[in-house]
C-alpha positions as CSV (number, residue, x, y, z in Angstrom):
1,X,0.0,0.0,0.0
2,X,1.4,3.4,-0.9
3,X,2.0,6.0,1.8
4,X,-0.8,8.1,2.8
5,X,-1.9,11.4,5.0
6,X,-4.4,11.0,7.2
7,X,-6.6,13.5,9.2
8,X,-9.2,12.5,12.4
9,X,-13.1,12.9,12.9
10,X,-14.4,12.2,16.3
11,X,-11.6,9.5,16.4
12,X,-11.7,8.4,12.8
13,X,-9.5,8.4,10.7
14,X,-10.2,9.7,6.8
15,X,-7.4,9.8,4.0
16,X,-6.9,12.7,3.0
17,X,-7.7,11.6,-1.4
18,X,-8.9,13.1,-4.5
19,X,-10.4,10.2,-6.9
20,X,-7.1,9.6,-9.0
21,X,-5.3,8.8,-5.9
22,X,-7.6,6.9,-4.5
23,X,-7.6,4.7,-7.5
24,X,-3.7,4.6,-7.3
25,X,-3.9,3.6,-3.6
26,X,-6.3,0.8,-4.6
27,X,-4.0,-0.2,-7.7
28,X,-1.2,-0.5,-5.5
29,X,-3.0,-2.8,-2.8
30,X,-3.9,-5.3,-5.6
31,X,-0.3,-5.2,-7.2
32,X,0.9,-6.2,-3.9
33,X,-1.6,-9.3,-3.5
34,X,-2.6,-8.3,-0.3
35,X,-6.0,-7.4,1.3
36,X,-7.9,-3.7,2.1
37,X,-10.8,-3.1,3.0
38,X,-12.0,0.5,1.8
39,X,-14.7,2.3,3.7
40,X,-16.5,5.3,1.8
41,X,-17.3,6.9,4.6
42,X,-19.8,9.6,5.3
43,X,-21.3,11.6,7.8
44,X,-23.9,9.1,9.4
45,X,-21.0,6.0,9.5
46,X,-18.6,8.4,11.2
47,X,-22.2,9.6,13.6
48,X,-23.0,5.5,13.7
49,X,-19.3,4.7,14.8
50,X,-19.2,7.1,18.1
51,X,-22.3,4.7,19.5
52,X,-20.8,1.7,17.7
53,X,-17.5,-0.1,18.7
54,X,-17.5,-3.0,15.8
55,X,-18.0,0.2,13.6
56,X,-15.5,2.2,14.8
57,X,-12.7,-0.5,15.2
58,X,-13.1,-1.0,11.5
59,X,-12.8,2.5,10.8
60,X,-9.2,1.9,12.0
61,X,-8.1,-0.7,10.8
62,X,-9.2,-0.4,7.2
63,X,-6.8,-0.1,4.3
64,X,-8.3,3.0,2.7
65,X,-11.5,5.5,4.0
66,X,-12.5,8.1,1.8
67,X,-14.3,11.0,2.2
68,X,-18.2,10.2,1.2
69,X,-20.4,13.1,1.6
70,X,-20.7,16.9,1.6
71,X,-21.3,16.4,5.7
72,X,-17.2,14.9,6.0
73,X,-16.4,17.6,3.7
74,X,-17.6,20.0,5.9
75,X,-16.6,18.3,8.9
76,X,-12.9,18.9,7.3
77,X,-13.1,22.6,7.0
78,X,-14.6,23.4,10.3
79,X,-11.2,21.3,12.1
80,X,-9.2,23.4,10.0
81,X,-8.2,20.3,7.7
82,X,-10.1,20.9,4.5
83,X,-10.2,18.1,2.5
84,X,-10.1,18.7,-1.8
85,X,-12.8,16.4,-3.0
86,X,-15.5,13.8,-2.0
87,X,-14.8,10.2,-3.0
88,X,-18.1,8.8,-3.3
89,X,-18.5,5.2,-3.4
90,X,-20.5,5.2,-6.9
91,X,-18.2,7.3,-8.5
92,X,-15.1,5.3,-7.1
93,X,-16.8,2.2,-8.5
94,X,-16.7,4.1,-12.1
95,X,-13.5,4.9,-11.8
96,X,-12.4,1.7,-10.5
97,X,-14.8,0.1,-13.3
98,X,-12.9,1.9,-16.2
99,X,-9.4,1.3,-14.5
100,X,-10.2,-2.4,-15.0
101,X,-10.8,-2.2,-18.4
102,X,-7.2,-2.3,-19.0
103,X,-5.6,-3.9,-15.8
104,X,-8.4,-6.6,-16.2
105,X,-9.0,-6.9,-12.7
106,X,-11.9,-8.9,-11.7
107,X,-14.5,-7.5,-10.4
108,X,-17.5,-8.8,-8.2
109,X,-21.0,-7.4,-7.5
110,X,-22.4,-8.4,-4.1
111,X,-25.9,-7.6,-2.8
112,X,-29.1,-5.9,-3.8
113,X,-32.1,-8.4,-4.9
114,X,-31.2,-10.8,-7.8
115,X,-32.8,-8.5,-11.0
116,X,-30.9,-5.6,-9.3
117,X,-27.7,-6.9,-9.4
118,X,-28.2,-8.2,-13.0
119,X,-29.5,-5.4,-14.3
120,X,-26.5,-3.5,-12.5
121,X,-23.6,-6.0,-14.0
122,X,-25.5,-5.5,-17.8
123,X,-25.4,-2.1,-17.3
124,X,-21.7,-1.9,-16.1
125,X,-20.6,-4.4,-18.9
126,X,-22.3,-2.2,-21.4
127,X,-20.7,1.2,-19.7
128,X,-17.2,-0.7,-19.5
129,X,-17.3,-3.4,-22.8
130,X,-13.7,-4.7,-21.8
131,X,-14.8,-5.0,-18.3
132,X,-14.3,-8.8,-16.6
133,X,-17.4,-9.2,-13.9
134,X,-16.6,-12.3,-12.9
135,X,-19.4,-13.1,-10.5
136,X,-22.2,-11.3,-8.6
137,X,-24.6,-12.8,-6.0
138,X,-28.1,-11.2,-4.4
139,X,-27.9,-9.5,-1.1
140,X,-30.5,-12.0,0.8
141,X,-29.0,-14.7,1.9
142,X,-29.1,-16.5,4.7
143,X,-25.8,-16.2,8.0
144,X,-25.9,-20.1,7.1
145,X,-25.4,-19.3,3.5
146,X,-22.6,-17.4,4.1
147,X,-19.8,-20.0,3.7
148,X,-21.6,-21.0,0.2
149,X,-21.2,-17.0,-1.0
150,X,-18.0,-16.8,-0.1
151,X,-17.1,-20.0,-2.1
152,X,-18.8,-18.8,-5.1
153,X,-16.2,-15.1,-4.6
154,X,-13.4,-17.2,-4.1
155,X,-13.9,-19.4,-7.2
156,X,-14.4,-16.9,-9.6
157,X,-10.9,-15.3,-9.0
158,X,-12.7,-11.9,-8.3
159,X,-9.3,-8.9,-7.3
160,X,-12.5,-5.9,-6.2
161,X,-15.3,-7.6,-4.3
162,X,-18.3,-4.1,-4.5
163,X,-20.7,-4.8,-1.7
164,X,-24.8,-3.2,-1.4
165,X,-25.8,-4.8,1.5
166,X,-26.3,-1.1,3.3
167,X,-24.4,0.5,6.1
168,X,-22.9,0.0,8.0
169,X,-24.2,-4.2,7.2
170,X,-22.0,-4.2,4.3
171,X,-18.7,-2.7,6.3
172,X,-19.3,-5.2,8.8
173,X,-19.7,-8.0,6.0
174,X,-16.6,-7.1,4.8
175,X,-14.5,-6.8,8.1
176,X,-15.7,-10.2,9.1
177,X,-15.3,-12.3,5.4
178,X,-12.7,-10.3,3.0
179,X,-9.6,-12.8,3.6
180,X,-11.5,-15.7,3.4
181,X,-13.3,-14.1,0.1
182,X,-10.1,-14.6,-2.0
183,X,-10.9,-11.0,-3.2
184,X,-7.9,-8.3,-2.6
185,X,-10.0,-5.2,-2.5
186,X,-13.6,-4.9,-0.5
187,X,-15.9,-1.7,-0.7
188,X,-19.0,-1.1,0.5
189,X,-21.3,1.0,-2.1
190,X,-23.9,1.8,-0.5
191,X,-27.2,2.2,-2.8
192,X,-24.9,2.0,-6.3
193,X,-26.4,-1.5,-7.7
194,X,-29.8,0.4,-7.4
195,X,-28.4,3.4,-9.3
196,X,-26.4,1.4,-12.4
197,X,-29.7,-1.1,-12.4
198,X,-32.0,2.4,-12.9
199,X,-33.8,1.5,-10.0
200,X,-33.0,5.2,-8.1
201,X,-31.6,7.9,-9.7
202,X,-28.8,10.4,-8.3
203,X,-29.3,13.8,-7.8
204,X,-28.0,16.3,-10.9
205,X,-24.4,16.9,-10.9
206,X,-25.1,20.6,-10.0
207,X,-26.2,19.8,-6.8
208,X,-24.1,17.2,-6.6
209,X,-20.9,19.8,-6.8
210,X,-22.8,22.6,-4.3
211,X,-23.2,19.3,-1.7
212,X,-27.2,19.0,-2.1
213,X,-27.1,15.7,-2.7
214,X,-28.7,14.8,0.6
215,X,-31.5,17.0,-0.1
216,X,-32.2,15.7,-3.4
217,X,-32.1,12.0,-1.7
218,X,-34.7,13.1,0.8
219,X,-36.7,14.8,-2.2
220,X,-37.1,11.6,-3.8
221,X,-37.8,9.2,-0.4
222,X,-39.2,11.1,2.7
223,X,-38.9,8.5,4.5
224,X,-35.0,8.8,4.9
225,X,-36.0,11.8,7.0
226,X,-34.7,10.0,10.1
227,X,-31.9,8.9,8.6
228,X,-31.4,12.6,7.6
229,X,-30.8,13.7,11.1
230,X,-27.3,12.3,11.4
231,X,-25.9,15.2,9.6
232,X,-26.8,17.6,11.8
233,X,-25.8,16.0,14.8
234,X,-22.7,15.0,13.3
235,X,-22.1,18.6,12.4
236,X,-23.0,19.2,16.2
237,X,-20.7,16.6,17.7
238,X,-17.9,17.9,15.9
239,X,-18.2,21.5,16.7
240,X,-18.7,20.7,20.3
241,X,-15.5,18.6,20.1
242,X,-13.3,21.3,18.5
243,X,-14.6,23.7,21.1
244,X,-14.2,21.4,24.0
245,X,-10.7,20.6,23.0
């Protein structure tokens, strides 16, 4: 793994990355046949992992954890630390999708419902025509079925294992199975199989770049108003902790 700077929220740690390095940090991982786990972390994992330990212990020991989310961004600038750019776990997964196109790295789609997850690998094979998908598996299964999944990664050869299975589920998925996966890199992706199957739809890339993302999300599904609230108490906790310290 190549060096890397590293700044702290609330105790976590967050790489300090713009995409291309990301990418190169990733590259470098699977050149050296070991295992990371990547994180794309945003403001409610970092919330979830001050009342979670499993959470936050993998938030320290994982390989890479980007910046996901306006809220992290933010987070950044008020600690005095400001980070360049968002690495969002769908647009890593493009990036990471066209860098296999001519490393031929193997990639593997885990989780969503079965048409999702098709529709999602036809969608990325047409997007990426020299990509190699090498496998993909539907996110309801079974803790018994768990060995059988992990057979099927492992056969197929897969080098970037992308995981749906929601956060911080998917994280803890990955923490627990990556080495016996066979798989060098694992991400979670949050809601990205939903997206590339045309399922949901992301907000414009204006909003997007003026961090309205979240509103957009909240637009479209209401019910993620609860969900919503992290932000703000994120924002809270770490303005309390910068003025307490």
């Amino acid at each position: 793994m190549m060096e890397r700077e590293r700044l702290e929220i609330l105790g976590c740690p967050i790489d300090v990355l713009t995409m291309d390095t990301a990418v190169e940090h990733i590259s470098s991982a699977i050149a050296n046949t070991g295992t990371c786990q990547v994180v794309t972390a945003n403001a409610e994992i970092l919330y979830a992992a001050q009342h979670d330990p499993e959470l936050f212990v993998i938030l320290q020991d994982a390989g890479l954890v980007t910046a996901d989310g306006m809220g992290v961004i933010l987070a950044s600038r008020i600690l005095g630390t400001p980070l360049a750019e968002r690495v969002a776990g769908y647009d890593l997964l493009h990036a990471l999708a066209a860098r296999s196109e001519r490393t031929g790295w193997k990639i593997y789609l885990l989780g969503a419902k079965q048409e999702v997850v098709d529709a999602a690998a036809a969608n990325l094979r047409r997007m990426y025509p020299a990509i190699t998908i090498a496998g993909k598996h539907h996110g309801y299964f079974a803790q018994e079925e768990t060995g059988s999944v992990l057979h099927d990664i492992k056969q197929t050869g897969a080098d970037i294992l992308f995981v749906a299975l929601g956060a911080p589920r998917a994280e803890k998925w990955i923490y627990a199975n990556l080495n016996k996966s066979g798989a060098s890199i694992g991400i979670g992706v949050g809601g990205s199989f939903d997206i590339l199957a045309g399922v949901s739809v992301r907000a414009p890339l204006w909003m997007q770049r003026i961090g309205l993302e979240w509103l957009f999300r909240l637009w479209r599904q209401p019910s993620r108003i609860w969900r919503m609230l992290a932000l703000p108490k994120f924002i809270w906790m770490v303005l309390w902790n910068k003025w307490v310290h």
